[in-house]
N, C-alpha and C positions, 0 to 999 in steps of 0.2 A: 651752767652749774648753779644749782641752789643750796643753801646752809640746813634745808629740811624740808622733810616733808609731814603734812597733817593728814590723816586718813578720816574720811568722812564715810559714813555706816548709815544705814538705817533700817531699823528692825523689822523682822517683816518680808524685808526686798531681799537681803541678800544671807545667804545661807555663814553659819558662824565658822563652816570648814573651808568656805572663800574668804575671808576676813583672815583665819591664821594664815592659811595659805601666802596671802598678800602680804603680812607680815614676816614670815617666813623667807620668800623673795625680796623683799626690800632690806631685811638683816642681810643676807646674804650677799648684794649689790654694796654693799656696808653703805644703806640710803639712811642718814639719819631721820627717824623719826620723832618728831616734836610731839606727836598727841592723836586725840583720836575724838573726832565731834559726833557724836549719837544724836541723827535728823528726829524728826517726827513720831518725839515722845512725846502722851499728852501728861500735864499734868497728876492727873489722879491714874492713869499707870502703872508714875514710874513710884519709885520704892528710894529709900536713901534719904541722902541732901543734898546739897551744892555748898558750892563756895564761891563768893567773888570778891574780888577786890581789883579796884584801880590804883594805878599808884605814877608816882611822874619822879623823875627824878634829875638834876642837875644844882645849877647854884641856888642858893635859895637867897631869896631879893628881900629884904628889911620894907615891912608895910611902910614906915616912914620915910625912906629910900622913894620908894617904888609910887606915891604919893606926889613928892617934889618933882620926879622927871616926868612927871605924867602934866604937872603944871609949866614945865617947862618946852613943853612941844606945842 
């Protein structure tokens, strides 16, 4: 059992009535899917933007906190 799946493509190789297809069967399986990564774009290509961000998230540690136990080990 997996929580999703991510469909990997790449332009070119695989025809775009195999891709809905794909998606098509995997709704249908009700296979969640998470996303969809496009291989082997080059830069001057592609068209658009992006977007990134990294992000972390839990307790957050006081730099002067986190300072002292670092002196204490």
């Amino acid at each position: 059992y997996v929580d999703g799946l991510l469909l990997v493509v790449r332009p070119g190789k695989v025809e775009y009535s195999a891709v809905k297809s794909s998606k098509s069967l995997l709704n249908h399986g009700k296979v969640p899917i998470l996303g969809m990564v496009v291989n082997g774009v080059s830069e001057e290509s592609s068209y658009g933007g992006y977007y990134y961000q990294r992000g972390y998230y839990g307790e957050k540690v006081d730099s002067k906190k986190k300072s002292s136990q670092a002196n204490l080990r």
